[in-house]
N, CA and C atoms as a LAMMPS dump frame, in Angstrom:
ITEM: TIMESTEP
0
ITEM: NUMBER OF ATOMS
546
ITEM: BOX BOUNDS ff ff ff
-5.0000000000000000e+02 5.0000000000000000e+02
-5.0000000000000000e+02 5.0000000000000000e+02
-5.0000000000000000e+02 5.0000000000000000e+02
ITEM: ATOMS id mol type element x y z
1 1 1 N -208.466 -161.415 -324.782
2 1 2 C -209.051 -160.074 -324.788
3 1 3 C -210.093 -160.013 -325.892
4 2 1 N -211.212 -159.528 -325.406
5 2 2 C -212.481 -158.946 -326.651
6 2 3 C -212.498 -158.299 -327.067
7 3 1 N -213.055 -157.304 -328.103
8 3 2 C -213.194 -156.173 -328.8
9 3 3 C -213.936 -155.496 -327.796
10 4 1 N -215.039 -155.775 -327.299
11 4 2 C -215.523 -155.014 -326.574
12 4 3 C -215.066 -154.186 -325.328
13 5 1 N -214.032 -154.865 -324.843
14 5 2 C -213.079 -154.582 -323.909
15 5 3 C -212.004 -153.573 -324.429
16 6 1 N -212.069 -153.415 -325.348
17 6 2 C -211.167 -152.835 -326.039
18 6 3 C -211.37 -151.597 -326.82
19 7 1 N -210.454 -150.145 -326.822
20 7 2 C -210.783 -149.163 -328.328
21 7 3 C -209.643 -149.433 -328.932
22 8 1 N -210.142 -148.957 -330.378
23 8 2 C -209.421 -148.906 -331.328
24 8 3 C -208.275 -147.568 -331.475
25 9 1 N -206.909 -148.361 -331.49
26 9 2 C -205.986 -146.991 -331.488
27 9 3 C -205.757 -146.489 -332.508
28 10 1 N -205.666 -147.016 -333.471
29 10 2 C -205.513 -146.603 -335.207
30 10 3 C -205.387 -148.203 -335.88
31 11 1 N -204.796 -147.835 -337.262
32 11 2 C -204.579 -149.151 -338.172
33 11 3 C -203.129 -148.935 -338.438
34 12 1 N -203.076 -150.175 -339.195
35 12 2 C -201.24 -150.222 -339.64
36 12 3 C -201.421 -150.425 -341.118
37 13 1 N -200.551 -148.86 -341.552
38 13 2 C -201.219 -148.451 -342.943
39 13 3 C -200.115 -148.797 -343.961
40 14 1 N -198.732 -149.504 -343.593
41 14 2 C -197.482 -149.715 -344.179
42 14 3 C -196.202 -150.583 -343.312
43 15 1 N -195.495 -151.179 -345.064
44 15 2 C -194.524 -151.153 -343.591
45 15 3 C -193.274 -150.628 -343.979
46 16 1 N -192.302 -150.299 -342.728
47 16 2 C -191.677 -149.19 -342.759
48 16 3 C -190.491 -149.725 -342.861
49 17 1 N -189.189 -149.425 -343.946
50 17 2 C -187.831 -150.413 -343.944
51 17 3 C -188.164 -151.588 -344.373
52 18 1 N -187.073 -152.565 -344.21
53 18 2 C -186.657 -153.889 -344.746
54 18 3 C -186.985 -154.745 -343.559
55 19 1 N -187.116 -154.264 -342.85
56 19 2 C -186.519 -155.434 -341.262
57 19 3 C -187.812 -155.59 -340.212
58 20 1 N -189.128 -154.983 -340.895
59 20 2 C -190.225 -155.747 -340.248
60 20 3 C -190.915 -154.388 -339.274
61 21 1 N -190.457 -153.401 -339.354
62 21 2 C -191.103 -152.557 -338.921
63 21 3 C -192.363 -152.104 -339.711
64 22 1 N -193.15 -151.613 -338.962
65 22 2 C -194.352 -151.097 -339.162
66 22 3 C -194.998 -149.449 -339.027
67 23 1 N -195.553 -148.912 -339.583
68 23 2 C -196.67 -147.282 -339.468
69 23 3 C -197.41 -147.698 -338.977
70 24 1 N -197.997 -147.302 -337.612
71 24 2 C -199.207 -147.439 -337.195
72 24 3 C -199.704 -145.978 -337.24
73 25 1 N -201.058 -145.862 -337.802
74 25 2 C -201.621 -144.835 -337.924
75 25 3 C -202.071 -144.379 -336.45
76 26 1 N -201.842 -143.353 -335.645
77 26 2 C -202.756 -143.43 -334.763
78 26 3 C -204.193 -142.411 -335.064
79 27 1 N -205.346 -142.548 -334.278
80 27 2 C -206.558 -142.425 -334.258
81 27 3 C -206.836 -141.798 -333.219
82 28 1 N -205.915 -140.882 -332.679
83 28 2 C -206.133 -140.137 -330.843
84 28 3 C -205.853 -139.076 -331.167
85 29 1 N -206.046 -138.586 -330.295
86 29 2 C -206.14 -136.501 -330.137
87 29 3 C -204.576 -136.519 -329.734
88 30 1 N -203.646 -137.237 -328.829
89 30 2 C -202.465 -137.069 -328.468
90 30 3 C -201.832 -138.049 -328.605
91 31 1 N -201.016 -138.219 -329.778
92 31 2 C -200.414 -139.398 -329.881
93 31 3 C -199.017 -139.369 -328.849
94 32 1 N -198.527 -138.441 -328.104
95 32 2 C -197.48 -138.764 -327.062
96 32 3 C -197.854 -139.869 -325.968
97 33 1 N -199.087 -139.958 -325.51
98 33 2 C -199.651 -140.813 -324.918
99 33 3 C -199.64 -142.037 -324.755
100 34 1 N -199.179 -142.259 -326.27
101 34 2 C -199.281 -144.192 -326.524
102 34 3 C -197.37 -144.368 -326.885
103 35 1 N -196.223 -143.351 -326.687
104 35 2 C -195.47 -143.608 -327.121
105 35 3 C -194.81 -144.749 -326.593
106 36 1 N -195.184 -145.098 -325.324
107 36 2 C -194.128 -145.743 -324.311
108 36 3 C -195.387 -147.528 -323.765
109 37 1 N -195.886 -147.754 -324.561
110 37 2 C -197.081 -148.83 -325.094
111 37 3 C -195.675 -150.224 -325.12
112 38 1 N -196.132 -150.812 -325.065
113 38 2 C -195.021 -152.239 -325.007
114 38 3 C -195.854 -153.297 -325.361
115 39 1 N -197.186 -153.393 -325.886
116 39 2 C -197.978 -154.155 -326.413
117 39 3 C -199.128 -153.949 -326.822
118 40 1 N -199.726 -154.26 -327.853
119 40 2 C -200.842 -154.288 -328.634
120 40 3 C -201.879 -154.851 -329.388
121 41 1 N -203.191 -154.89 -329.639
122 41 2 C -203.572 -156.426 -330.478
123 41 3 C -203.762 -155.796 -331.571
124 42 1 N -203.99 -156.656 -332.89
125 42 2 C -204.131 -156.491 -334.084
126 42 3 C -205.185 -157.485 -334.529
127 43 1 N -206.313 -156.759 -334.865
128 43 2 C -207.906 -157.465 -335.146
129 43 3 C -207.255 -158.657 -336.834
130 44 1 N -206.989 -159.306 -336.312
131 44 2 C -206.841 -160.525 -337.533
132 44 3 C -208.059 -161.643 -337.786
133 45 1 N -208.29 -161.394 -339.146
134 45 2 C -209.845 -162.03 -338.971
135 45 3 C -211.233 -161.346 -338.174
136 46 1 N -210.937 -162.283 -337.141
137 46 2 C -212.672 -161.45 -335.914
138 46 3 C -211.751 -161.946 -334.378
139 47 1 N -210.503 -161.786 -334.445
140 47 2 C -209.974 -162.294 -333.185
141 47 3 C -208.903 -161.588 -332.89
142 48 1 N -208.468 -160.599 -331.615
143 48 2 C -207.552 -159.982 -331.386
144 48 3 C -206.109 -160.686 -331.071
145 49 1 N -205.272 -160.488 -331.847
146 49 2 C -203.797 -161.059 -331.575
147 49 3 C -203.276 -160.068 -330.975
148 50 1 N -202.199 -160.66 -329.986
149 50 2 C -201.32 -159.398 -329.056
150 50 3 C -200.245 -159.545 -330.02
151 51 1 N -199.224 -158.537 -330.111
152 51 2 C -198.194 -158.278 -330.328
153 51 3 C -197.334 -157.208 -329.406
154 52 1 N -196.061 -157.766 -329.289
155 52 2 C -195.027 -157.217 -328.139
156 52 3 C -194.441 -156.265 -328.787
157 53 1 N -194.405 -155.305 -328.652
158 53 2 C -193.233 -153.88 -329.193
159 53 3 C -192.039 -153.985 -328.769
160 54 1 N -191.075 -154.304 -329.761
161 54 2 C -189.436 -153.696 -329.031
162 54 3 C -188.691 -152.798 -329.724
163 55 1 N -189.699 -151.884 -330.187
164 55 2 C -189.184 -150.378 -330.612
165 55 3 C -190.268 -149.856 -331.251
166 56 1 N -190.441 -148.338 -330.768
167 56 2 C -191.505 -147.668 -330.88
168 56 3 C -190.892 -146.106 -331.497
169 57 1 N -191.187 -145.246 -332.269
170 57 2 C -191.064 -143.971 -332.383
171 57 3 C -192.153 -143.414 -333.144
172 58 1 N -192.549 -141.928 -332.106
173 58 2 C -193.627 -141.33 -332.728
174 58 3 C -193.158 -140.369 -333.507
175 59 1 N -193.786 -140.335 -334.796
176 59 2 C -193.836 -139.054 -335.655
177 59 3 C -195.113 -138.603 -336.081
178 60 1 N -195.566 -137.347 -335.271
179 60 2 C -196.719 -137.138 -335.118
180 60 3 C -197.81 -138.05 -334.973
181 61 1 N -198.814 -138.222 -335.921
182 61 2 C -199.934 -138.75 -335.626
183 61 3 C -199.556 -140.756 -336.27
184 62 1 N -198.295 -140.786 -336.253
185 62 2 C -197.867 -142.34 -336.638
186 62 3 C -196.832 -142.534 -335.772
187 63 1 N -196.795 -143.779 -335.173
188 63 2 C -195.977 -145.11 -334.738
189 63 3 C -195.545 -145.859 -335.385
190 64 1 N -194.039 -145.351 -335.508
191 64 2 C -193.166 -146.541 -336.023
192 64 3 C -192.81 -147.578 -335.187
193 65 1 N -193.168 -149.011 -335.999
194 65 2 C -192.865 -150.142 -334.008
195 65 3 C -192.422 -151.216 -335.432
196 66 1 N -191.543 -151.64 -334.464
197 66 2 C -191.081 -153.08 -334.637
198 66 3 C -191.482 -153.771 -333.739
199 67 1 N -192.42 -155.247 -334.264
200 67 2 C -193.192 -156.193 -333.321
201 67 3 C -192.368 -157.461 -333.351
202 68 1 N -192.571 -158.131 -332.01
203 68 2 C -191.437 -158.83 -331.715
204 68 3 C -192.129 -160.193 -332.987
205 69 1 N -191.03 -160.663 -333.438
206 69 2 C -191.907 -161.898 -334.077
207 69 3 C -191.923 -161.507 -335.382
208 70 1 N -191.971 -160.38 -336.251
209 70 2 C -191.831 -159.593 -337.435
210 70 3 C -190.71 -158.984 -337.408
211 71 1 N -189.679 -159.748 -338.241
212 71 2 C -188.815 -159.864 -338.501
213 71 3 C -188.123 -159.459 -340.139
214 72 1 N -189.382 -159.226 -341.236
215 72 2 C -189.124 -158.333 -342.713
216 72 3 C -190.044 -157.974 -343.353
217 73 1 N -189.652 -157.71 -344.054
218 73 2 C -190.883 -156.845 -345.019
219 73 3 C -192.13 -157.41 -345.578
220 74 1 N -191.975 -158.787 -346.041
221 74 2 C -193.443 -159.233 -346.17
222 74 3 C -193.725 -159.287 -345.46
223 75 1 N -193.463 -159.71 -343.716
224 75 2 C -193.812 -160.121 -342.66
225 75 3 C -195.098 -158.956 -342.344
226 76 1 N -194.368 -157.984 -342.52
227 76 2 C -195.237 -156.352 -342.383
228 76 3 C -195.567 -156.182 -342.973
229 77 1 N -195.612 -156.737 -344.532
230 77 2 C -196.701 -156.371 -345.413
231 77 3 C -198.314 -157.199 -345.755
232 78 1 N -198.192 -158.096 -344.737
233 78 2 C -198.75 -159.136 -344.194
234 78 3 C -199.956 -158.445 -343.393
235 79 1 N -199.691 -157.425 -342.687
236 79 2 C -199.846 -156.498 -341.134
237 79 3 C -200.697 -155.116 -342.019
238 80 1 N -200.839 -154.866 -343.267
239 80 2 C -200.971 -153.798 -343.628
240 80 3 C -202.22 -153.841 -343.233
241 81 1 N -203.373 -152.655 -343.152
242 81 2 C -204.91 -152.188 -343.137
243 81 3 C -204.969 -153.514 -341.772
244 82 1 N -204.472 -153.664 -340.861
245 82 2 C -204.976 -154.663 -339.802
246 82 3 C -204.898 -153.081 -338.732
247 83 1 N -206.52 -153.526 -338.077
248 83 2 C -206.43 -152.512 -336.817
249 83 3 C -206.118 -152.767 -335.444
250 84 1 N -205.3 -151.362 -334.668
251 84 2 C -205.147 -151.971 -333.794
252 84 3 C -205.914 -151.475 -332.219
253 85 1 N -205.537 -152.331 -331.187
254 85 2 C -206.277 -152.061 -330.381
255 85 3 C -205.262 -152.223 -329.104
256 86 1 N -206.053 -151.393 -327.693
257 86 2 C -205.752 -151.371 -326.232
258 86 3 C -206.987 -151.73 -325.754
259 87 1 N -206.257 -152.254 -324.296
260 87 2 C -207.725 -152.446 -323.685
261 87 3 C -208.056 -151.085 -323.055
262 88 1 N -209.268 -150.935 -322.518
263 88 2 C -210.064 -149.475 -322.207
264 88 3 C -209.606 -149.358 -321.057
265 89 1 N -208.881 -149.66 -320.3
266 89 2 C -208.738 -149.041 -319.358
267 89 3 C -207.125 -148.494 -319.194
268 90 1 N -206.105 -148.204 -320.308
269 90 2 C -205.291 -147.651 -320.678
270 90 3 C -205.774 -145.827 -321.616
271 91 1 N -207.075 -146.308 -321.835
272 91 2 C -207.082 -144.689 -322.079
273 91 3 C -207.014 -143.512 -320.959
274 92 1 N -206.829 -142.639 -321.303
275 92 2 C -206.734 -141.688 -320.286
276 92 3 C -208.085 -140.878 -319.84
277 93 1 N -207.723 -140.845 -318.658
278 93 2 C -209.148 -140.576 -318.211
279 93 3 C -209.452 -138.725 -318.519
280 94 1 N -210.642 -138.688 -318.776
281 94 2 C -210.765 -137.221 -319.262
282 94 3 C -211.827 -136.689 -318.144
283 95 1 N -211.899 -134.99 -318.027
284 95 2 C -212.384 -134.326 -317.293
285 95 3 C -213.271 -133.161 -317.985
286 96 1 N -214.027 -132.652 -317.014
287 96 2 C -215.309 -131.753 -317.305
288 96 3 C -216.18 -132.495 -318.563
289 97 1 N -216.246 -131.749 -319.633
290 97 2 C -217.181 -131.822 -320.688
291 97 3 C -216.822 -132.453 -321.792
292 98 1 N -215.14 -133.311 -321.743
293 98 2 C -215.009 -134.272 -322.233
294 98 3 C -215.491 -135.519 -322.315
295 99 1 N -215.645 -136.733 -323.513
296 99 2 C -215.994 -137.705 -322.98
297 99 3 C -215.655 -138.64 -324.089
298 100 1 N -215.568 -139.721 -324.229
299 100 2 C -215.58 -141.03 -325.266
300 100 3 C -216.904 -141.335 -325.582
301 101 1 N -216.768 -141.445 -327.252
302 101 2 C -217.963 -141.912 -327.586
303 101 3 C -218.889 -142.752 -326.781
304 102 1 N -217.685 -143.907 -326.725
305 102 2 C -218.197 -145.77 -326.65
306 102 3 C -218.652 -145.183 -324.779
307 103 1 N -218.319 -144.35 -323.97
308 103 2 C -218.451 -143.675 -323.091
309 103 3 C -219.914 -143.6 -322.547
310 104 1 N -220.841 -142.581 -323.739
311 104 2 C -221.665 -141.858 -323.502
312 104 3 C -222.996 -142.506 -324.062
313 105 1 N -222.927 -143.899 -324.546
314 105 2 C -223.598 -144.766 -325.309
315 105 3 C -224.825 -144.728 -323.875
316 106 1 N -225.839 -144.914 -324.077
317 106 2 C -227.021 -145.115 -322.913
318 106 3 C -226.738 -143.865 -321.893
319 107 1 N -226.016 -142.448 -321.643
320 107 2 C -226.182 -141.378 -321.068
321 107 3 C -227.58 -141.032 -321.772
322 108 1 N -228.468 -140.281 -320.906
323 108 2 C -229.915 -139.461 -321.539
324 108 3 C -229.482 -138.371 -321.919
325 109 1 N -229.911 -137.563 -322.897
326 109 2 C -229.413 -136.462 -323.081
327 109 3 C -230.718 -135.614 -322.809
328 110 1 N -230.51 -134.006 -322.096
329 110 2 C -231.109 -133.481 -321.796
330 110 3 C -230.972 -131.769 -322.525
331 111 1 N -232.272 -131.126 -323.225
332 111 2 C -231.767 -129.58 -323.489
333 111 3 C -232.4 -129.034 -322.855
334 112 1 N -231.484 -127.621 -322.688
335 112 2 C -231.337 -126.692 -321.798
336 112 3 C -232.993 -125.958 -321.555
337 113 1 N -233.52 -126.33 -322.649
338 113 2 C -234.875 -125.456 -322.505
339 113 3 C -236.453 -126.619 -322.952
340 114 1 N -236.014 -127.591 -323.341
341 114 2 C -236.934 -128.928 -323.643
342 114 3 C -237.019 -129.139 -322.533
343 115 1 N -235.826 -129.874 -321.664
344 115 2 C -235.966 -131.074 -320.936
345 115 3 C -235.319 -131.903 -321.371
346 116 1 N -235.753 -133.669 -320.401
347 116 2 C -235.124 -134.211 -321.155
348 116 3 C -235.181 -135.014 -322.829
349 117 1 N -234.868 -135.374 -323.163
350 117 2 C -234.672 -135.841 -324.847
351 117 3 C -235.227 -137.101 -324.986
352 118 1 N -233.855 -137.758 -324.669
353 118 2 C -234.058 -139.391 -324.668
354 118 3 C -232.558 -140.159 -324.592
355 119 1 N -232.145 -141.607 -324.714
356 119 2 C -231.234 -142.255 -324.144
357 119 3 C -230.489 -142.196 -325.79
358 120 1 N -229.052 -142.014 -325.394
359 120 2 C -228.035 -142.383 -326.751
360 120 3 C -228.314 -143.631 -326.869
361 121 1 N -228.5 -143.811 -327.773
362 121 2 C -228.546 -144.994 -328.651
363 121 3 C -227.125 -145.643 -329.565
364 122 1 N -226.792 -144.303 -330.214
365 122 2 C -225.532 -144.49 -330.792
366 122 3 C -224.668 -142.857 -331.332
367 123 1 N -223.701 -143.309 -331.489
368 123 2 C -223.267 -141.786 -332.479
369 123 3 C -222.542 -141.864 -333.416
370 124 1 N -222.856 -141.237 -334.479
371 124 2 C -223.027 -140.78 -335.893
372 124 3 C -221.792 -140.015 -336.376
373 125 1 N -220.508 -140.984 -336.146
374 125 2 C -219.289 -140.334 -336.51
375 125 3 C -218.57 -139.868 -337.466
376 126 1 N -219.379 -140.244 -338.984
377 126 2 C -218.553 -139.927 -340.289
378 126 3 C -219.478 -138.856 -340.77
379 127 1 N -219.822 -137.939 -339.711
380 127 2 C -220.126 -136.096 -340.28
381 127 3 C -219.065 -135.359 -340.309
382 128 1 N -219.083 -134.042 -340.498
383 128 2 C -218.564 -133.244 -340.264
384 128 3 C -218.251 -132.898 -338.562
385 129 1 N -219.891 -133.593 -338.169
386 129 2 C -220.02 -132.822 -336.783
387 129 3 C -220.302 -134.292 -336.019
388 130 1 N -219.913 -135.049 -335.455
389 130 2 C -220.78 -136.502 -334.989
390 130 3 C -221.67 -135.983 -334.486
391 131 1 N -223.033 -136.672 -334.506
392 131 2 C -224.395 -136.426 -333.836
393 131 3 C -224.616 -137.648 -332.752
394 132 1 N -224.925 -136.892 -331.57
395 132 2 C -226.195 -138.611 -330.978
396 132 3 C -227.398 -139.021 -331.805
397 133 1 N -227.463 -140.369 -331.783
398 133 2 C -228.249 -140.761 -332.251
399 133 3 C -229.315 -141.193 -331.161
400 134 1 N -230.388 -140.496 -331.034
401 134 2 C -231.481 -140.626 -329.65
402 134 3 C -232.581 -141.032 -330.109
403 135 1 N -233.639 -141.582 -329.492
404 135 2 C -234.904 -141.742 -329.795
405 135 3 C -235.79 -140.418 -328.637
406 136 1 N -236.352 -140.013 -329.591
407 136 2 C -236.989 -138.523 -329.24
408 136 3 C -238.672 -139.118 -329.456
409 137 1 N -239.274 -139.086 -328.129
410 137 2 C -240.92 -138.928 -328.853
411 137 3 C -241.15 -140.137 -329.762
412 138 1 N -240.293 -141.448 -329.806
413 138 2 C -240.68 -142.411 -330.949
414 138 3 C -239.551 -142.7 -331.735
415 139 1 N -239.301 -141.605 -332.153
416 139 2 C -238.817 -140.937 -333.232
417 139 3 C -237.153 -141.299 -333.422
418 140 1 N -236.397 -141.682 -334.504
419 140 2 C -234.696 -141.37 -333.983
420 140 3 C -234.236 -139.916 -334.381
421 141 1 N -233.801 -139.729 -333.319
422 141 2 C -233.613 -138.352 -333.618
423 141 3 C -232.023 -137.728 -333.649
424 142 1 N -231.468 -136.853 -334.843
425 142 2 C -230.092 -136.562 -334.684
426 142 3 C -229.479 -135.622 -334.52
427 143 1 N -228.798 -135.629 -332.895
428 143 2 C -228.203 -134.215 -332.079
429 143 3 C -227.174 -134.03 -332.368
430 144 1 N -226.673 -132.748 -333.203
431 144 2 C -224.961 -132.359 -333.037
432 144 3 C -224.662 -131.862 -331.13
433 145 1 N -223.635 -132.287 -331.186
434 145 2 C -222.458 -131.921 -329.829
435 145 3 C -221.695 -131.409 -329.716
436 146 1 N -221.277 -130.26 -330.814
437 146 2 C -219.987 -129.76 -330.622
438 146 3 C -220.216 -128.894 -329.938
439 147 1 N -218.739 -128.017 -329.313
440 147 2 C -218.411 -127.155 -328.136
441 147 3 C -219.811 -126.253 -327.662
442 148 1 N -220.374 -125.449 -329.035
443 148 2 C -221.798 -124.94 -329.273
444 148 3 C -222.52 -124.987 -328.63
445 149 1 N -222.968 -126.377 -328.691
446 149 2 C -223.95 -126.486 -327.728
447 149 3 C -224.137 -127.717 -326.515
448 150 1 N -222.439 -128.046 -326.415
449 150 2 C -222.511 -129.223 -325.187
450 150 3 C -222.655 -128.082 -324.098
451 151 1 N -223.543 -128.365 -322.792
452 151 2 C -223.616 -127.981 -321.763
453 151 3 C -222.563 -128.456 -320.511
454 152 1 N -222.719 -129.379 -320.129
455 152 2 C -222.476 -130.205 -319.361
456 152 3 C -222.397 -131.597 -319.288
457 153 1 N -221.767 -132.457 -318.758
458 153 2 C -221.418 -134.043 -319.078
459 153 3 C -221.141 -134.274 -317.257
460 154 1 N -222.75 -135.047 -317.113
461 154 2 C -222.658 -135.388 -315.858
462 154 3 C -222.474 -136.864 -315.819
463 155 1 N -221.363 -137.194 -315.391
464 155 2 C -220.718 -138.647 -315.703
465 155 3 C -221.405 -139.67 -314.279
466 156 1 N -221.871 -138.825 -313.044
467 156 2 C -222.646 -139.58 -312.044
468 156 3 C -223.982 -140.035 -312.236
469 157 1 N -224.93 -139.227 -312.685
470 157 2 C -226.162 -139.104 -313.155
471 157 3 C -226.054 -139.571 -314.577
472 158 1 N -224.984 -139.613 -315.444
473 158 2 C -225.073 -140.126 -317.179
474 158 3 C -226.415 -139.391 -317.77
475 159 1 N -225.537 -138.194 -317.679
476 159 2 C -227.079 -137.493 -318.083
477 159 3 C -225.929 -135.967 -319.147
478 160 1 N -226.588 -136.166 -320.37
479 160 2 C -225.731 -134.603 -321.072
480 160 3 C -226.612 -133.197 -321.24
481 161 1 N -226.447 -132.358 -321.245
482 161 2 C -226.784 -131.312 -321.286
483 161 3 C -226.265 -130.297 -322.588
484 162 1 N -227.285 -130.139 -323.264
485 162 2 C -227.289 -129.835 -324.413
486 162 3 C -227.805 -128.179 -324.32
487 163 1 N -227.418 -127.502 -325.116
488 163 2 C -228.455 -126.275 -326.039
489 163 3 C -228.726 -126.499 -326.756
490 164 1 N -229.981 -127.065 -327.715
491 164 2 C -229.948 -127.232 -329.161
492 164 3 C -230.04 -125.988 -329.946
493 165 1 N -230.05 -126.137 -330.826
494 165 2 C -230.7 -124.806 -332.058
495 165 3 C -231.835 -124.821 -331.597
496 166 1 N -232.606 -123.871 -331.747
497 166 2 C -234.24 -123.507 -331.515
498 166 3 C -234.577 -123.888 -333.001
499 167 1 N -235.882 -125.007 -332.892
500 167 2 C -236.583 -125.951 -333.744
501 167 3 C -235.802 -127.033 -333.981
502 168 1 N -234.81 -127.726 -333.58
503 168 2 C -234.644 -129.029 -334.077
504 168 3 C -235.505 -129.684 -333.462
505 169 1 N -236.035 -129.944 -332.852
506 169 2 C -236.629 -130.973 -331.493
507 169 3 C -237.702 -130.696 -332.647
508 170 1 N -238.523 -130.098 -332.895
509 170 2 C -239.737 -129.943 -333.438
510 170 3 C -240.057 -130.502 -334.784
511 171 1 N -238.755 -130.322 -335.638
512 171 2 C -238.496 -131.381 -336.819
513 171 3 C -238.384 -132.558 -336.23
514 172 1 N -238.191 -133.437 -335.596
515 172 2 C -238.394 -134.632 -335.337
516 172 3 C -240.146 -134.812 -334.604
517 173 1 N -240.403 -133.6 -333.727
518 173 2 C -241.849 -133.953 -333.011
519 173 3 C -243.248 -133.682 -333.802
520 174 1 N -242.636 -133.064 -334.89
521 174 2 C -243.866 -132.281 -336.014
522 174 3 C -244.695 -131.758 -335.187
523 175 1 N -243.766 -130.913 -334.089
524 175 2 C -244.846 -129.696 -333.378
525 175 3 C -243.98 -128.401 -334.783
526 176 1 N -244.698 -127.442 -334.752
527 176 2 C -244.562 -125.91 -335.307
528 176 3 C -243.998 -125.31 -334.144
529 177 1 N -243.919 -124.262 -334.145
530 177 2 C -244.264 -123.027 -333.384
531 177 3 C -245.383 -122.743 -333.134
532 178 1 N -245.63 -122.385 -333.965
533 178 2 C -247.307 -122.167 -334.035
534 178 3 C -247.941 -123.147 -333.166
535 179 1 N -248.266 -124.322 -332.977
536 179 2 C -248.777 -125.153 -331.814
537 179 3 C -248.517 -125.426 -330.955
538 180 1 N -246.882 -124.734 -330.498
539 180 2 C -246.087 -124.833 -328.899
540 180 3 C -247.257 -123.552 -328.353
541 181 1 N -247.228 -122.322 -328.924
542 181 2 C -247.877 -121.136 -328.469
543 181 3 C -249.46 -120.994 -328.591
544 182 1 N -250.106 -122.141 -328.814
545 182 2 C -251.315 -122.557 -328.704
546 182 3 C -251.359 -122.843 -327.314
């Protein structure tokens, strides 16, 4: 299995007891989702290792698992800050105006009163707000997405639909006002 094939479910931030169990942090909106998981890889080095679960319990946003093969406490302390991963097609599939980042990568994004924008390039996750990262006019240009101003997420066409604020587009195009109404 590749990384690319793969998202990241969280990291393993401890280990838990004497006997080789592990905290996996999870990194999802619903961690009930992954409770019943029976295997996993762990990015060691630049190469995904599987590991087999034969005991799992969620407490909230962490997974306690014992991995088959880890058997005590250094074993798991061995395992600490290693991330882990599923392959992508165990996530759950989402609807309407939801979407996954790694998802929406090359969707065009379009606003409601511009037109269209330009192609995601990437997105800009350690804000407050993640932005697309688009090329606008040349330019890279950076769109917030939250509830605000997502429109629509047309997953046939890969095309998003935005409201922006009135003047962002223009800070990136160094049009004014003043020269739209010219």
């Amino acid at each position: 299995m590749t990384i690319d094939k793969c998202f990241q479910l969280g990291h393993i931030t401890k280990p838990h007891g004497y006997k080789g169990s592990v905290v996996l942090f999870l990194d999802v909106d619903d961690s009930s989702e992954y409770r019943n998981i029976d295997a996993l890889f762990l990015k060691v080095g630049e190469s995904l290792v599987p590991f087999f679960i034969t005991k799992s319990d969620v407490k909230g946003k962490q997974l306690i698992l014992q991995l088959e093969g880890v058997t005590n406490e250094e074993e798991a302390e061995n395992l600490r800050g290693k991330e882990a991963y599923l392959p992508l097609e165990l996530l759950p599939k989402l609807k309407g105006n939801q979407f996954y980042f790694h998802e929406v990568i090359g969707y065009t994004v379009e606003d409601e009163k511009h037109g269209m924008i330009g192609e995601i390039k990437a997105i800009m996750e350690h804000s407050a707000n993640p932005l697309f990262i688009c090329d606008y006019r040349g330019t890279e240009a950076l769109l917030p997405f939250h509830d605000h101003v997502l429109r629509k997420v047309d997953r046939a066409k890969k095309i998003i639909t935005l409201d922006l604020p009135e003047g962002l587009l223009e800070l990136y195009s160094g049009d004014s006002k003043e020269q739209q109404e010219d």
